[in-house]
N, C-alpha and C positions, 0 to 999 in steps of 0.2 A: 838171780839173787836167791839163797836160799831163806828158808823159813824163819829159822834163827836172825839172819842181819837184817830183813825185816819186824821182826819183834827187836830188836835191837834198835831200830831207828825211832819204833813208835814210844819208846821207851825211853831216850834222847828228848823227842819232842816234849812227851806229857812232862818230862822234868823243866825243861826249861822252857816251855811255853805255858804251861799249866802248872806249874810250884808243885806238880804230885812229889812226895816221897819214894824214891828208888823203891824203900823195900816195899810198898804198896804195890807196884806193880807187878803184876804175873801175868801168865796166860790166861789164866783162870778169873782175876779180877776181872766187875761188870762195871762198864762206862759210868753207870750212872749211881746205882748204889755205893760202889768202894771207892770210886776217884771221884766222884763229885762235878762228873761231867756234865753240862745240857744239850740243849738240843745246837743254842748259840757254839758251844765248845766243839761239838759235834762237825760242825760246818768247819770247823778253824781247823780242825784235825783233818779232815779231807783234803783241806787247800794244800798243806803242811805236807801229807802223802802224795802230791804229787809230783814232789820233786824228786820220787823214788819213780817214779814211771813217764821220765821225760817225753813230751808227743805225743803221749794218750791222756785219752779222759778218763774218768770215773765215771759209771754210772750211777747216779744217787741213789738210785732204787737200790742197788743191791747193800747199801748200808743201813735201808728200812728194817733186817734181820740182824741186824750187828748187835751182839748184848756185851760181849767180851772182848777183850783186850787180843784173846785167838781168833775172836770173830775176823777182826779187823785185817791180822795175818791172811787167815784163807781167803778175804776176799782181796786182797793187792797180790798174794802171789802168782795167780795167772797172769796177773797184767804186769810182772815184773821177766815172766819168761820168752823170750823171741821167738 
């Protein structure tokens, strides 16, 4: 899966599971200042991403560093590659 239909999916989600604004979100938007993410939304957003990586987990830890919206990209794109 490339980088794009990853940011493409998470973008899907926060609209319709989080009522964010399409134009709100970018690469560049941060979870918690511009979308009005918490830490609750956070977790819901993770479960929601793994339906992009069937049979694997997520490490939580590595979402401890996530501040962006490309955060979130770099970190499900390893775990989206075979």
């Amino acid at each position: 899966m490339t980088k794009e239909a990853i940011f493409g999916k998470i973008k899907e989600t926060l609209i319709s599971v989080f009522e964010i604004e399409a134009g709100a979100i970018t690469p560049e938007a941060n979870l918690v200042t511009d979308l009005d993410l918490d830490s609750i939304d956070a977790v819901d957003l993770i479960v929601k991403m793994k339906e992009l990586i069937p049979g694997k987990n997520i490490n939580p830890d590595l979402f401890k560093t996530v501040k962006t919206v490309q955060d979130v990209v770099e970190v499900l794109y390893p775990l989206t590659q075979n």
